[in-house]
N, C-alpha and C positions, 0 to 999 in steps of 0.2 A: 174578431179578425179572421182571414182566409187561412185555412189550414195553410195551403203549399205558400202562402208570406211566412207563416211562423217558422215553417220549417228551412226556409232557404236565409231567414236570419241566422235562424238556430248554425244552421250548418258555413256561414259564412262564407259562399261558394256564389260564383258570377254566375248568372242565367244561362251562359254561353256554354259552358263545363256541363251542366246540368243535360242541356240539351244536346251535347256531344255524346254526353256518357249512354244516354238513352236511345238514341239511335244506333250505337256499337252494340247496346244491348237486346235492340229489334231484331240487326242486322246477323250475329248470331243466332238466336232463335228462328228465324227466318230459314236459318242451313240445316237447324237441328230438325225443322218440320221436315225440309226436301230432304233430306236424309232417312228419316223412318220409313216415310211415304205409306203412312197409314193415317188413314181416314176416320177422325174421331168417333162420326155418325154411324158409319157401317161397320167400321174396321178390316176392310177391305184394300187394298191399294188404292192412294189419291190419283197417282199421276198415271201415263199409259205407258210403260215400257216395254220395249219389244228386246227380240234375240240380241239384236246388238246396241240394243241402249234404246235411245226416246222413237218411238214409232213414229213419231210425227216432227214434224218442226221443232227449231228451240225457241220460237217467237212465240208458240203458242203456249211451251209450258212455261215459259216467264210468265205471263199473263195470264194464267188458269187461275181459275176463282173455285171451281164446284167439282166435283167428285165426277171421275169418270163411270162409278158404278150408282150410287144412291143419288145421285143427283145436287147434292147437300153443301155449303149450306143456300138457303131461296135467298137470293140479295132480291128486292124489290122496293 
């Protein structure tokens, strides 16, 4: 039988609960990356901030994917 059946018998919990709790817990780590704003691959700063906060739009750093310095990671 499928791992994640056994365990959502085991734990006797609606589908619904499951997928709330995991999204609150995307949604946090999500803050804690923009927060350090360092770059796994280089360890450099992810995002571009300027003197007085985001140098650029805030359309663009919601939507930023790659490192403003290493380029990283290659989505393709």
């Amino acid at each position: 039988m499928f791992l994640g059946i056994n365990i959502l018998e085991i734990l006797n919990l609606p589908i619904v609960i499951l997928i709330i709790i995991l999204a609150i817990q995307l949604y946090i780590s999500m803050f804690i990356f923009l927060s350090k704003n360092i770059c796994p691959w280089c360890g450099l700063p992810f995002f571009a901030f300027g003197k007085y906060g985001l140098s650029w739009n805030g359309i663009k750093f919601i939507f930023q994917k790659k490192c403003i310095n290493c380029q990283q990671p290659d989505i393709e």
